[in-house]
ChimeraX commands (.cxc) that place a marker at each C-alpha (Angstrom):
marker #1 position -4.01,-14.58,5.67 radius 0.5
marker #1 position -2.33,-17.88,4.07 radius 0.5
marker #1 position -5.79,-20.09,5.79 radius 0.5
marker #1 position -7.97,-18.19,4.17 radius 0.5
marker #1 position -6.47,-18.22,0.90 radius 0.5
marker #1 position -5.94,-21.75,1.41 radius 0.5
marker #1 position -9.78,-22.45,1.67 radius 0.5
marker #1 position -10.30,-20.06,-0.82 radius 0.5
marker #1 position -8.34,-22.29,-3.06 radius 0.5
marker #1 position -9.59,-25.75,-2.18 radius 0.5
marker #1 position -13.32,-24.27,-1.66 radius 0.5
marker #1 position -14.53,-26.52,-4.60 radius 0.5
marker #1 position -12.48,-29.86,-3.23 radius 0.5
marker #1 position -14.88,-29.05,-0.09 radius 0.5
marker #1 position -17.77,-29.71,-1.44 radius 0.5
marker #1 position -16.44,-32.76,-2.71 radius 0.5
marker #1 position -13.86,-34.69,-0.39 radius 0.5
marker #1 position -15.25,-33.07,2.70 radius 0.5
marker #1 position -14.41,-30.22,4.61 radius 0.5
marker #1 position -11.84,-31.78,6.76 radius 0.5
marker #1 position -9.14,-32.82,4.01 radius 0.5
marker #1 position -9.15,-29.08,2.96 radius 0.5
marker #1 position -8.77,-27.88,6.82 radius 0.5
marker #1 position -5.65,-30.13,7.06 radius 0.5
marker #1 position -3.86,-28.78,3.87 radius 0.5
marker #1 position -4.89,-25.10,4.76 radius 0.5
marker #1 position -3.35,-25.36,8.58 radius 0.5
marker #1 position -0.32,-27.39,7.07 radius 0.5
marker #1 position 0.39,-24.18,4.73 radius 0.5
marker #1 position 0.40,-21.40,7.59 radius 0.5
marker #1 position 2.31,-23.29,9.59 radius 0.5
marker #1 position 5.54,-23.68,7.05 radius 0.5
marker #1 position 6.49,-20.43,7.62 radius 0.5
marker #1 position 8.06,-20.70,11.49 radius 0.5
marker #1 position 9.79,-23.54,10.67 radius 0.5
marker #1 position 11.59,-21.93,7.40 radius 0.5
marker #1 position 12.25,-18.75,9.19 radius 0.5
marker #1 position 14.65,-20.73,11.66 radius 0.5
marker #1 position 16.23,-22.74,9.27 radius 0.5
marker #1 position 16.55,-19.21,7.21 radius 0.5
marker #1 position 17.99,-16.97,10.39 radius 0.5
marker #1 position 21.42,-18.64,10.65 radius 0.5
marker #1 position 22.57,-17.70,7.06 radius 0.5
marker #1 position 21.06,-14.20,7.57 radius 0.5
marker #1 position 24.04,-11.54,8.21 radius 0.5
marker #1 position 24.64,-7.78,8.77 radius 0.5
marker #1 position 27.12,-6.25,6.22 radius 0.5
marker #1 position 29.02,-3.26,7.44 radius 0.5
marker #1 position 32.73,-2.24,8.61 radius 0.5
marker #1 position 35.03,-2.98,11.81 radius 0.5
marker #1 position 36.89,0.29,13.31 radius 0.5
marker #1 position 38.59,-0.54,16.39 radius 0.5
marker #1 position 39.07,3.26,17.48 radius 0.5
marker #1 position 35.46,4.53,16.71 radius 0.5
marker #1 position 32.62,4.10,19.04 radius 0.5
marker #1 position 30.28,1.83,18.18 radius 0.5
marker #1 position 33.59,0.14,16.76 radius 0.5
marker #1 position 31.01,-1.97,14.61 radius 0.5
marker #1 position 28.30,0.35,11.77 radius 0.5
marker #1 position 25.97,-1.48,10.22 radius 0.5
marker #1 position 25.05,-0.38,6.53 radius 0.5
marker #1 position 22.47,-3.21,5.41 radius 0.5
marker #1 position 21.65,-7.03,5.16 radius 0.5
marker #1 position 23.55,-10.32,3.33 radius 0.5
marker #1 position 22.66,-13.61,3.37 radius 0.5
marker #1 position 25.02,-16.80,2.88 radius 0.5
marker #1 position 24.94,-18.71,-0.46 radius 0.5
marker #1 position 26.87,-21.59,-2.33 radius 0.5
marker #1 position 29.67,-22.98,-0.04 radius 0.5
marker #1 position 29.00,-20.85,2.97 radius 0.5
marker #1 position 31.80,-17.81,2.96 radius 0.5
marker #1 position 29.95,-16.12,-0.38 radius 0.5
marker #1 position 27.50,-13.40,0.85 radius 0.5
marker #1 position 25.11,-11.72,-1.18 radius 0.5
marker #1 position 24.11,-8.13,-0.49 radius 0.5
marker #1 position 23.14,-5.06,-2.40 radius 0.5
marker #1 position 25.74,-2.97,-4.43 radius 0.5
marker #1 position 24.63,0.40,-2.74 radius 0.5
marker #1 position 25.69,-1.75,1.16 radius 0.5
marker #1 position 29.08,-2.03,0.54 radius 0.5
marker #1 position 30.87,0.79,1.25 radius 0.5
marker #1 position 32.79,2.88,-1.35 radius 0.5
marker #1 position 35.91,3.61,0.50 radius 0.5
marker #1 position 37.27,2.61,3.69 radius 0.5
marker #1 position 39.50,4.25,5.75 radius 0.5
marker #1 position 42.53,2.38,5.56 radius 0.5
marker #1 position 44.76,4.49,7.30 radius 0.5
marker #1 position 43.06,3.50,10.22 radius 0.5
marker #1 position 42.23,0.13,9.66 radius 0.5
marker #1 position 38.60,0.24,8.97 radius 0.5
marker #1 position 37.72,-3.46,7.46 radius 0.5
marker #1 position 34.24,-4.30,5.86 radius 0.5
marker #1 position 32.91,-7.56,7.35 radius 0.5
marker #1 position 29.66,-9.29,8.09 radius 0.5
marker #1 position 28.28,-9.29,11.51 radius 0.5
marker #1 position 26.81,-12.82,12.57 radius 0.5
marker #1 position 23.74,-12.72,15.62 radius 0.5
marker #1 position 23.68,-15.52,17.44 radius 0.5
marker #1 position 21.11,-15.26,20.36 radius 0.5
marker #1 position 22.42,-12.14,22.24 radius 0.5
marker #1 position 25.62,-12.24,21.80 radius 0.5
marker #1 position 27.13,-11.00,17.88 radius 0.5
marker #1 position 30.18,-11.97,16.33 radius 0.5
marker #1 position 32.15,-9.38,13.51 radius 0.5
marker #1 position 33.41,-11.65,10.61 radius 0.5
marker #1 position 35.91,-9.85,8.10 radius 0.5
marker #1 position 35.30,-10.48,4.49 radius 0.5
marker #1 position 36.44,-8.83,0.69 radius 0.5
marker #1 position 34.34,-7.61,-2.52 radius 0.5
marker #1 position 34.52,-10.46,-4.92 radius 0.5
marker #1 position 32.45,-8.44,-7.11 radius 0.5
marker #1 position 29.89,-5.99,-7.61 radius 0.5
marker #1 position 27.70,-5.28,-10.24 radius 0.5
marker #1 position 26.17,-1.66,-10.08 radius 0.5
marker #1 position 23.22,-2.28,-12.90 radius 0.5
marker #1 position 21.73,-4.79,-10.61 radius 0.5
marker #1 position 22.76,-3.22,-7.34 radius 0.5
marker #1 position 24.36,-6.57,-5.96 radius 0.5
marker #1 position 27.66,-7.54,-4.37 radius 0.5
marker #1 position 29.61,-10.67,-3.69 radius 0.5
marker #1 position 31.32,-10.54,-0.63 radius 0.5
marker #1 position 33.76,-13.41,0.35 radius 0.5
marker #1 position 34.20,-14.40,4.02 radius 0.5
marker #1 position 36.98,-15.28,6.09 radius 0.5
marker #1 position 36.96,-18.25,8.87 radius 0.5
marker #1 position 34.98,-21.25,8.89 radius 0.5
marker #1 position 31.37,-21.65,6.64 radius 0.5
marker #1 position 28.12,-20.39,7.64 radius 0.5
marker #1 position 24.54,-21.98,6.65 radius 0.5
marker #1 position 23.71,-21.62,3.67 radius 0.5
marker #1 position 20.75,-20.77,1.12 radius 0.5
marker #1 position 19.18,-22.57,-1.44 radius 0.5
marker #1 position 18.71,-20.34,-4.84 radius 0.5
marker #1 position 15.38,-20.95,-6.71 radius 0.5
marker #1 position 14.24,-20.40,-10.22 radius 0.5
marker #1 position 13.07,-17.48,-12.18 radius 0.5
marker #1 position 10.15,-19.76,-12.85 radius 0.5
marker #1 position 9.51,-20.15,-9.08 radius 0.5
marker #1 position 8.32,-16.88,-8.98 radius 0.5
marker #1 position 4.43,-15.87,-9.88 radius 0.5
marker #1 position 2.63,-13.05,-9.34 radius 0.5
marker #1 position -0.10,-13.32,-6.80 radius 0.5
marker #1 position 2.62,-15.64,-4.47 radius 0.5
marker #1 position 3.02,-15.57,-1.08 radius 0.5
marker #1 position 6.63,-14.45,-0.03 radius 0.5
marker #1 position 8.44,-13.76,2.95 radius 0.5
marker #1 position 12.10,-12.08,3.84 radius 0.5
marker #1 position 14.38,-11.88,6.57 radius 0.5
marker #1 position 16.82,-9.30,7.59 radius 0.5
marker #1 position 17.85,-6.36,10.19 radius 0.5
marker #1 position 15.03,-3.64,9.21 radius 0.5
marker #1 position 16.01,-1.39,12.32 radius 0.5
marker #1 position 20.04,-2.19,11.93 radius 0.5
marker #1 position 21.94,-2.23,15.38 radius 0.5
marker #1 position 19.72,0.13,16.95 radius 0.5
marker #1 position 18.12,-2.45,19.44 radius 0.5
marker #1 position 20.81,-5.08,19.23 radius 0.5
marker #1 position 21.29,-7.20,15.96 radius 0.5
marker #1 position 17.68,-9.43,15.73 radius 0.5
marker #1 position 16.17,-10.97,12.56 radius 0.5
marker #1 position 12.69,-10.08,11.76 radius 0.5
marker #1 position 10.55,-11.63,9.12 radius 0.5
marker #1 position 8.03,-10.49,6.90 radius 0.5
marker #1 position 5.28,-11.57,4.84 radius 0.5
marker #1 position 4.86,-10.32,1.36 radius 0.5
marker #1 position 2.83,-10.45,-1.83 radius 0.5
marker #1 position 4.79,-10.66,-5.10 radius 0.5
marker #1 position 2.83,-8.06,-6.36 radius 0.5
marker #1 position 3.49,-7.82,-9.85 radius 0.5
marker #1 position 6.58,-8.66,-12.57 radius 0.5
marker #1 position 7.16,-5.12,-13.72 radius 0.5
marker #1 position 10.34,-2.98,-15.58 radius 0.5
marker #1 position 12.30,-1.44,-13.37 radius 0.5
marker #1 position 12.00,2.15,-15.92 radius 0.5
marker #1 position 9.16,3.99,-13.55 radius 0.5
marker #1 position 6.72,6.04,-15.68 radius 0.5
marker #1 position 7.00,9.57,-16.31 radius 0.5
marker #1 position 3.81,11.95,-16.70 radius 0.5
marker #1 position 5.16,14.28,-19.11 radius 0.5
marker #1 position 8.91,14.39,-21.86 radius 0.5
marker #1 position 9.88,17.49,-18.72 radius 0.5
marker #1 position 10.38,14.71,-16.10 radius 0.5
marker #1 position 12.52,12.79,-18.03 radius 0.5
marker #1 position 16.40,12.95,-17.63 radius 0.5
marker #1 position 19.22,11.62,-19.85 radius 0.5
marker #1 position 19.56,8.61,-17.39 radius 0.5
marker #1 position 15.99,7.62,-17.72 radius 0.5
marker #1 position 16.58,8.35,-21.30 radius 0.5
marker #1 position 19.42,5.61,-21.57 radius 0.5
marker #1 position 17.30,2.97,-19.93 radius 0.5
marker #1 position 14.01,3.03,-22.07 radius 0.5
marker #1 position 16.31,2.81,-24.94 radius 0.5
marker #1 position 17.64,-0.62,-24.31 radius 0.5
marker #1 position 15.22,-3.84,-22.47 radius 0.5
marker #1 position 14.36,-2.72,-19.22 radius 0.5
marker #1 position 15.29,-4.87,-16.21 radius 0.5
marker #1 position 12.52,-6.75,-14.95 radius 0.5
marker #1 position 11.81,-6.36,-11.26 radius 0.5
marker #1 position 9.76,-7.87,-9.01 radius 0.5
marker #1 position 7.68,-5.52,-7.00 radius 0.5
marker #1 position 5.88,-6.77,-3.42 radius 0.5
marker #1 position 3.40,-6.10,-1.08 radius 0.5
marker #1 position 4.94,-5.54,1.58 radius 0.5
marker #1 position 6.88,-3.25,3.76 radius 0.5
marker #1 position 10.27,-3.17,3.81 radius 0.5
marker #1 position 12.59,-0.27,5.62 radius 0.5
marker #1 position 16.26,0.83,4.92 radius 0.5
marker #1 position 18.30,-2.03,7.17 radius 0.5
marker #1 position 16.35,-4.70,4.62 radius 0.5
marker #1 position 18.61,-4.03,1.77 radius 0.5
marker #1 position 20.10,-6.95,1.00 radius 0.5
marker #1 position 17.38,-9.83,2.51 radius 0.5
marker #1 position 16.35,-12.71,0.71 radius 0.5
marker #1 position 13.11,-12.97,-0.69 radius 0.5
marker #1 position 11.98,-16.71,0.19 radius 0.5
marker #1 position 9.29,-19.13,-0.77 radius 0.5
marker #1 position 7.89,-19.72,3.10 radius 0.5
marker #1 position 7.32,-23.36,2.10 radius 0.5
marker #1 position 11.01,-24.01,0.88 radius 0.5
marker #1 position 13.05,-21.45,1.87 radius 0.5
marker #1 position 14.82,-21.08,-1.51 radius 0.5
marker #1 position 15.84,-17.44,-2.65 radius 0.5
marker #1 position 13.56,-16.25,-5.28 radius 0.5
marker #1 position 14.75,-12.30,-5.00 radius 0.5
marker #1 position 17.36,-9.91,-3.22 radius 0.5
marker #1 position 15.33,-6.76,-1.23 radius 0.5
marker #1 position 16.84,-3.42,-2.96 radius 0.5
marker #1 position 14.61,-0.75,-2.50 radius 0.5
marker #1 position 11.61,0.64,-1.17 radius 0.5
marker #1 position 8.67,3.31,-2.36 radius 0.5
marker #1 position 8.70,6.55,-0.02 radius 0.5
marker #1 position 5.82,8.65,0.22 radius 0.5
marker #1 position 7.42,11.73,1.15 radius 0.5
marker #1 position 11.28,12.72,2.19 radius 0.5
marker #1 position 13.77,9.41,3.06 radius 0.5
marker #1 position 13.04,10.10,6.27 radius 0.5
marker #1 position 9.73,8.73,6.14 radius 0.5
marker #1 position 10.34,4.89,4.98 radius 0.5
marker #1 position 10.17,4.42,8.36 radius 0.5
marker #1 position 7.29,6.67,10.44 radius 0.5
marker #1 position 5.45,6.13,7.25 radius 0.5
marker #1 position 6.38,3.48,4.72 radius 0.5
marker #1 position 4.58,2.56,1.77 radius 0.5
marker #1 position 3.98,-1.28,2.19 radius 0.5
marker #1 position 5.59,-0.77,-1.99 radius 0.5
marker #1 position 9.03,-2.60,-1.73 radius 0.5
marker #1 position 11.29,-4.06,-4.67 radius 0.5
marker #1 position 13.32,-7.11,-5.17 radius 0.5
marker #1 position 15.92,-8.28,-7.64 radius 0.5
marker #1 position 15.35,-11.44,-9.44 radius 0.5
marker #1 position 17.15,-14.65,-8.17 radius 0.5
marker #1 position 19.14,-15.22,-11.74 radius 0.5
marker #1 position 20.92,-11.83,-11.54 radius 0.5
marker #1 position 22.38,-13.55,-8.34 radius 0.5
marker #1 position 22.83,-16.93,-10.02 radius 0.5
marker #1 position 24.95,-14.66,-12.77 radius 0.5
marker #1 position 26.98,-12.85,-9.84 radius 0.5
marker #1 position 28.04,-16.27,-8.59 radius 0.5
marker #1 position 29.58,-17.91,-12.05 radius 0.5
marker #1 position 31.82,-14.20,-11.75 radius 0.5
marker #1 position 34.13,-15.19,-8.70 radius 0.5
marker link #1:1,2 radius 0.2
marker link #1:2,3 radius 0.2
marker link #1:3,4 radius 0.2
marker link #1:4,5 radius 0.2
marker link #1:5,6 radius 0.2
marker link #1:6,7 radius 0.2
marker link #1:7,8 radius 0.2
marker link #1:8,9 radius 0.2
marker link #1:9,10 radius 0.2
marker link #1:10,11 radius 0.2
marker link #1:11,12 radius 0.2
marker link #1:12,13 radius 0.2
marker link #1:13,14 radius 0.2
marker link #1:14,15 radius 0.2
marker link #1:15,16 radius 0.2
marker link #1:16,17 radius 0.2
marker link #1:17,18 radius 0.2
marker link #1:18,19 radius 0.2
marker link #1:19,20 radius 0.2
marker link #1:20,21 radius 0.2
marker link #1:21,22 radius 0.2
marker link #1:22,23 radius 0.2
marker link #1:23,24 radius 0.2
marker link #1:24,25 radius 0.2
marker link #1:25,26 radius 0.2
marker link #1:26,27 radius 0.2
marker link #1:27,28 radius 0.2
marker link #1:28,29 radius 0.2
marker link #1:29,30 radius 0.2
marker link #1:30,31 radius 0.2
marker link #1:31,32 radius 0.2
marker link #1:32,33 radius 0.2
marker link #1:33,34 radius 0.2
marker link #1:34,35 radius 0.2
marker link #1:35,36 radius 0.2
marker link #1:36,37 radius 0.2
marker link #1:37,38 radius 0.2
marker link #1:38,39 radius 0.2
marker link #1:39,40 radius 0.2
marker link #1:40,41 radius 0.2
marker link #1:41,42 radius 0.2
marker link #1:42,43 radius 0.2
marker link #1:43,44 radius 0.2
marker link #1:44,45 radius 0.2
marker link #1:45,46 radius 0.2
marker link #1:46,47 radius 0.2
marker link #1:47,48 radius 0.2
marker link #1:48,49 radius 0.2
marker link #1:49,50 radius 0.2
marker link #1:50,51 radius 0.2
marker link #1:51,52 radius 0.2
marker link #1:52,53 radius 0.2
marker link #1:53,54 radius 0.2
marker link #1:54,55 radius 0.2
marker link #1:55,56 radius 0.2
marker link #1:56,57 radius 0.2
marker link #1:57,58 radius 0.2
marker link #1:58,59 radius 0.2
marker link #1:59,60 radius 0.2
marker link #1:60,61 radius 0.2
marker link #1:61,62 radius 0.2
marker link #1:62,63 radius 0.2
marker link #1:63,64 radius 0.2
marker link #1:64,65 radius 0.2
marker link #1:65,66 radius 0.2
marker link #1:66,67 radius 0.2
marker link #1:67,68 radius 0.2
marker link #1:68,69 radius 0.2
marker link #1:69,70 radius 0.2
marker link #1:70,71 radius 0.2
marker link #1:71,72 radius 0.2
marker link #1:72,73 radius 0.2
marker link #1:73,74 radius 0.2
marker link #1:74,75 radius 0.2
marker link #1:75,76 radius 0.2
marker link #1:76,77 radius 0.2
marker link #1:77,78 radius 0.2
marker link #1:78,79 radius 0.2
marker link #1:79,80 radius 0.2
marker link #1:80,81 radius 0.2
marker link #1:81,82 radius 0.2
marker link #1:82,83 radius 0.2
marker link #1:83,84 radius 0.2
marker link #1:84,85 radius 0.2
marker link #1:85,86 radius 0.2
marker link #1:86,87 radius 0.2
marker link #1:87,88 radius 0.2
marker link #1:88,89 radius 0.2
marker link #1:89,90 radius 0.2
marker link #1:90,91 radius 0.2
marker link #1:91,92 radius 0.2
marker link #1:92,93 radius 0.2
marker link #1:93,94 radius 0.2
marker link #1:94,95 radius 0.2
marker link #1:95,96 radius 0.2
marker link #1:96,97 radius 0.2
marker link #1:97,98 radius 0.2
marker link #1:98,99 radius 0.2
marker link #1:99,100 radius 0.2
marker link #1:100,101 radius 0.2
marker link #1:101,102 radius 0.2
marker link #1:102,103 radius 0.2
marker link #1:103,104 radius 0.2
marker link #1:104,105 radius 0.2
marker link #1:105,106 radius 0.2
marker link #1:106,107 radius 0.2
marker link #1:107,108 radius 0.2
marker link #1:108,109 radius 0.2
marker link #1:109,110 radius 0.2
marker link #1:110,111 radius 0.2
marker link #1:111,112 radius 0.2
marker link #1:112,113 radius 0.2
marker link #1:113,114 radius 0.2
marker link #1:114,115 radius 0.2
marker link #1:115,116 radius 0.2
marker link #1:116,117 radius 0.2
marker link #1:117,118 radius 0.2
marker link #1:118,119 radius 0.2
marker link #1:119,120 radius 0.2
marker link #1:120,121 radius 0.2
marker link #1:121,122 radius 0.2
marker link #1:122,123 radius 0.2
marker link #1:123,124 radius 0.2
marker link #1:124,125 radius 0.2
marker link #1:125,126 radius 0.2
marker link #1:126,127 radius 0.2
marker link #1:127,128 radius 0.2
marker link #1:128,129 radius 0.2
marker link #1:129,130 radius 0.2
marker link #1:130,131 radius 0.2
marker link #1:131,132 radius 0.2
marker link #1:132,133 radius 0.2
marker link #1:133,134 radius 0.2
marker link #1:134,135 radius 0.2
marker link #1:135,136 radius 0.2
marker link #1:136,137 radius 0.2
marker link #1:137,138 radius 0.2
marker link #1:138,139 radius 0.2
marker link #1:139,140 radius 0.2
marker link #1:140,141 radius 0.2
marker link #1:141,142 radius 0.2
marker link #1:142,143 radius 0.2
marker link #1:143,144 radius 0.2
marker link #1:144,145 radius 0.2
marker link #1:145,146 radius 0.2
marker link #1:146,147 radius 0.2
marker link #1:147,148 radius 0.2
marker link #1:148,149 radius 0.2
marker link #1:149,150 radius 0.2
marker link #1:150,151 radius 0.2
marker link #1:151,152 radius 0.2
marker link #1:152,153 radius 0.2
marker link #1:153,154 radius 0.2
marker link #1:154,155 radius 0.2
marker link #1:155,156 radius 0.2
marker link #1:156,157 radius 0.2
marker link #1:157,158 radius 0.2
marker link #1:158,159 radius 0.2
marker link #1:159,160 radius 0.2
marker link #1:160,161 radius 0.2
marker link #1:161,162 radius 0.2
marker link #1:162,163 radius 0.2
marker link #1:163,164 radius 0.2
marker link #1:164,165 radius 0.2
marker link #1:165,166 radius 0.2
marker link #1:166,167 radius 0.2
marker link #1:167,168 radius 0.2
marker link #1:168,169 radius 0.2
marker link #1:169,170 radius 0.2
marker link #1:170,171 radius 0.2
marker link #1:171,172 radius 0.2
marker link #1:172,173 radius 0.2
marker link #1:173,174 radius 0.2
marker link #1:174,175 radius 0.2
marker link #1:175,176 radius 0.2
marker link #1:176,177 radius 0.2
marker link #1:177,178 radius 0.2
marker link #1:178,179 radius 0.2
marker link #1:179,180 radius 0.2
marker link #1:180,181 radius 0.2
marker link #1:181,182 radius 0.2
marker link #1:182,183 radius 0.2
marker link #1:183,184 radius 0.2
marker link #1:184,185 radius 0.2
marker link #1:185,186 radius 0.2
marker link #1:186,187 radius 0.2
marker link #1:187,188 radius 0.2
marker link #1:188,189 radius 0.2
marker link #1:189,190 radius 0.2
marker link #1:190,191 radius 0.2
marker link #1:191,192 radius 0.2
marker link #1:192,193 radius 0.2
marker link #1:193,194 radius 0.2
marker link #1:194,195 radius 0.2
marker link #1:195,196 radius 0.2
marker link #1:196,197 radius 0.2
marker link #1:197,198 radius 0.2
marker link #1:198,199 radius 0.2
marker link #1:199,200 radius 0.2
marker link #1:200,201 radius 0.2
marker link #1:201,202 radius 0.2
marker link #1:202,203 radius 0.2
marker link #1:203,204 radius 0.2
marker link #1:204,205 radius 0.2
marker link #1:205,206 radius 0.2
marker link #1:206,207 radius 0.2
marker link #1:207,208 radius 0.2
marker link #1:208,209 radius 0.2
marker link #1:209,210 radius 0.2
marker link #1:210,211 radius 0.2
marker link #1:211,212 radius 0.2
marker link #1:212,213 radius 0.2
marker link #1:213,214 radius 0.2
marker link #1:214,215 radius 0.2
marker link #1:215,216 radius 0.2
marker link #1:216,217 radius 0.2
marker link #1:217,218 radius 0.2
marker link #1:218,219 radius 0.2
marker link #1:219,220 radius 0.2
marker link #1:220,221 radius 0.2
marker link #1:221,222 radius 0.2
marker link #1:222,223 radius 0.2
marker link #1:223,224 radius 0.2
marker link #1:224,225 radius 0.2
marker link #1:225,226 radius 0.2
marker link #1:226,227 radius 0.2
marker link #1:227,228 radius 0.2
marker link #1:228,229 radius 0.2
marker link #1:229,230 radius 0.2
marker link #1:230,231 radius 0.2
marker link #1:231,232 radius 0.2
marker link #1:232,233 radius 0.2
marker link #1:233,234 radius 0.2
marker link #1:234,235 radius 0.2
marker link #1:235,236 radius 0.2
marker link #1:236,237 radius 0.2
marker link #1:237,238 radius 0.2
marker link #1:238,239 radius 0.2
marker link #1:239,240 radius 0.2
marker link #1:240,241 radius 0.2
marker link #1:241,242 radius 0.2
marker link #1:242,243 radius 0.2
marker link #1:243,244 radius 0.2
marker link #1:244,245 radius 0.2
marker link #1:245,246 radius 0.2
marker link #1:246,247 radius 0.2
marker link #1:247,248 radius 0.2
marker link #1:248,249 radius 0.2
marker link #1:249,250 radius 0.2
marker link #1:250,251 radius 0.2
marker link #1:251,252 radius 0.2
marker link #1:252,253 radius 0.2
marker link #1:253,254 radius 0.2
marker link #1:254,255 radius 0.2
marker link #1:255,256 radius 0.2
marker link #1:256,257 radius 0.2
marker link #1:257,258 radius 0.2
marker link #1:258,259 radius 0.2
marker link #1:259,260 radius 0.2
marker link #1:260,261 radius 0.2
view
């Protein structure tokens, strides 16, 4: 819990300025949190596609957030869909939530860049809310994090849900192998030129998460983008039984995204 850890950290200043200074600054941190989450909601979007004819008429495939002026949205490369049919009229879009009520905003692919699995999406109508980007040097291992998105999609209605995270460790995104016979020409390519560096969390993330920002709970500003999870069995499992293992992409691959449009 962020109190404890807070007294944990200020045991020491205790002893010294008295218990009640340190009491203060530890309540002050755990309650930051609530008050970033709803300044963080309204840029928070669903990404999927807009088919008049099909029932739902609105899928949802994963979550964006809103950056820069407010019509850029930021999602995972592996959310946007890789064809649409246009024969009948299938559009990709963002869906907004709003209380109960939702809203389905059309957009377009800027850009997408597979080796990161990110997209730039650019929206249509007027701006939406948007997020501060923070620095690679923002982010620490041992930090407390939190991200927003749709973990369970449209299944219960579009609502935001937040969770807490630890960023676990700075680590390449080239997993292990045990032996040379589990290795594949793929995994080949990658430990033959710098690894991507990924940031790796404690904390549980499930398939509708793609996509959410990874926030510092005092600030709000985006550190990392939510791309993946660890299963421990089939896919089918991230949910019944997820890991509490989830992965993030580092803020500057975003910041790189952005100077492409």
């Amino acid at each position: 819990m962020p109190v404890i850890r807070a007294l944990h950290r200020c045991a020491r200043a205790t002893i010294l300025l008295g218990g009640a200074v340190c009491l203060s600054s530890a309540l002050a941190a755990s309650g930051e949190l609530p008050r970033t989450v709803a300044a963080v909601k309204p840029s928070i979007v669903g990404v999927g596609t807009y088919l008049k004819t099909r029932s739902p008429a609105v899928t949802f495939n994963g979550t964006g957030f809103v950056v820069d002026d407010g019509l850029s949205v930021i999602t995972n490369a592996h959310v946007v869909p890789a064809i649409l049919d246009s024969e009948k009229r299938e559009v990709l879009g963002v869906v907004i939530a709003r209380g109960g009520e939702t809203e389905f905003r059309e957009a377009s692919v800027v850009t997408i860049d597979k080796a990161h699995d990110l997209a730039l999406l650019r929206l249509t109508g007027a701006p939406l809310p948007a997020l501060a980007l923070g620095q690679d040097g923002d982010a620490q291992e041992g930090m407390d994090l939190a991200f927003t998105g749709f973990p369970l999609g449209m299944v219960l209605g579009l609502h935001h849900a937040t969770h807490r995270a630890t960023l676990a460790a700075i680590t390449p995104i080239v997993l292990p192998s045990l032996s040379s016979r589990t290795l594949d020409a793929r995994m080949i390519a990658q430990l033959q030129r710098a690894p991507m560096q990924i940031y790796q969390l404690d904390g549980t993330a499930y398939p509708g998460n793609s996509g959410s920002p990874v926030y510092d709970p005092a600030t709000g500003k985006v550190i990392a983008v939510i791309n993946m999870t660890m299963i421990k069995g089939l896919k089918e499992t991230a949910i019944t039984s997820p890991s509490g293992i989830s992965y993030a992409i580092p803020v500057r691959h975003v910041r790189d995204l952005l100077q492409r449009k």
